[in-house]
C-alpha positions in Angstrom: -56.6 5.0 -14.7 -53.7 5.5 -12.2 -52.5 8.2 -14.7 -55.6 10.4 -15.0 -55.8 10.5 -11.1 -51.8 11.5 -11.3 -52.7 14.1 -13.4 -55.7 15.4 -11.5 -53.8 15.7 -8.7 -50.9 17.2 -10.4 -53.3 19.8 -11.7 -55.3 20.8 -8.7 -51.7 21.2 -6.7 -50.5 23.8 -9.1 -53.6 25.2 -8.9 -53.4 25.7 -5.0 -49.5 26.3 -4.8 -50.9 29.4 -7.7 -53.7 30.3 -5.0 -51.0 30.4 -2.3 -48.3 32.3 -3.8 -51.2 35.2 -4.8 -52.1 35.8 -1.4 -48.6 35.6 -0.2 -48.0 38.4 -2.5 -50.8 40.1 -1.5 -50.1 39.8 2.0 -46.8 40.9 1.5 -47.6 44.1 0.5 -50.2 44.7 2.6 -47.6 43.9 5.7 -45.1 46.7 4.0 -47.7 49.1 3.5 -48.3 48.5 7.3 -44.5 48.7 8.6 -43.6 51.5 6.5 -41.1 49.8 4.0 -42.5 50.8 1.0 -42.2 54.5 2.5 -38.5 53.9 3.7 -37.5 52.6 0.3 -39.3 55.6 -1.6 -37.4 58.1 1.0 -34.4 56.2 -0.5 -35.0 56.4 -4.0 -35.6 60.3 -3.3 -32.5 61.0 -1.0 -30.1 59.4 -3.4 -31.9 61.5 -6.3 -30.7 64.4 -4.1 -27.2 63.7 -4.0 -26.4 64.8 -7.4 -23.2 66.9 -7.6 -23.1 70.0 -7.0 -21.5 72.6 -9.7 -18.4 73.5 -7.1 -18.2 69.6 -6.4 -17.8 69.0 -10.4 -15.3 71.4 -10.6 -13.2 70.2 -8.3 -13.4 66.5 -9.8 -12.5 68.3 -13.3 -10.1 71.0 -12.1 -11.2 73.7 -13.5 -11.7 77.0 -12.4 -15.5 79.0 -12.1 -14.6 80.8 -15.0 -13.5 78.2 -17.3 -14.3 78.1 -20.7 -16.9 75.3 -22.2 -13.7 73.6 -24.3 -11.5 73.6 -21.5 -14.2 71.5 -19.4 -14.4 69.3 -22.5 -10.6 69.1 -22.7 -10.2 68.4 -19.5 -13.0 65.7 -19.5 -11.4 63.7 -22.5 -7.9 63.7 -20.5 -9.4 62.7 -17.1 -11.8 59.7 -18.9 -9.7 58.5 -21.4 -6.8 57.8 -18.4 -9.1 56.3 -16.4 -10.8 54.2 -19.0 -7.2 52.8 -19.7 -6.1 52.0 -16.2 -9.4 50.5 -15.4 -10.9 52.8 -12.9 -14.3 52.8 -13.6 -15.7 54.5 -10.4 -13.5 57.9 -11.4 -14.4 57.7 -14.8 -18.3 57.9 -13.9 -17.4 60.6 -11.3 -15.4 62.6 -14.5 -18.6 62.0 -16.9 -21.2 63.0 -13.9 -19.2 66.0 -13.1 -19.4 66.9 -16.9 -23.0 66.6 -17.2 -23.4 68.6 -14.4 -21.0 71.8 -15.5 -22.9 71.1 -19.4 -26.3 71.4 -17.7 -25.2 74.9 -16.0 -23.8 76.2 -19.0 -26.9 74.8 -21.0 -28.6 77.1 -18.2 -26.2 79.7 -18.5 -25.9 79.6 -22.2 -22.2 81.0 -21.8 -20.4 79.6 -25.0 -21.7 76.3 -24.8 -21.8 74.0 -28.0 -21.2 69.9 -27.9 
């Protein structure tokens, strides 16, 4: 007997602590529709979209010049990654493959000699 009322109250807790959570959820989102955090974090999401490199910024992070041939880029990609792959810089070696798909994306664009 004392295990059947255990059990009914075990269940109709959960049941409640369920119903509480929803509406906290609920509420929740309703309170950051209402201050504007949703919006904030979207204009975040969006601005660091925007900061993609620039083709003069992956340039510069490859050293090449503006008129530099498609297997020079590639060339100078393999150098700069492989080095930093081995000495364990991993925040160069994404700035080397960004800047790469950047300058392949222009000449993709530009259709100058380009060929992986």
């Amino acid at each position: 007997m004392a295990a059947r009322i255990l059990a009914q109250v075990l269940v109709m807790g959960s049941g409640m602590l369920v119903r509480a959570v929803a509406q906290a959820y609920r509420q929740a989102i309703v309170n950051a529709s209402k201050t504007g955090t949703a919006q904030e974090a979207m204009q975040n999401t969006v601005r660091k979209a925007s900061r993609a490199l620039t083709e003069q910024e992956a340039r510069q992070i490859l050293g090449v010049p503006e008129n530099a041939a498609w297997e020079e880029i590639v060339k100078k990609y393999d150098v700069l990654f492989e080095r930093n792959a081995k000495q364990g810089s991993f925040y160069l070696q994404s700035k080397v493959h960004r800047a790469k798909e950047q300058l392949e994306s222009v000449y993709q664009n530009k259709g100058q000699g380009y060929s992986c």
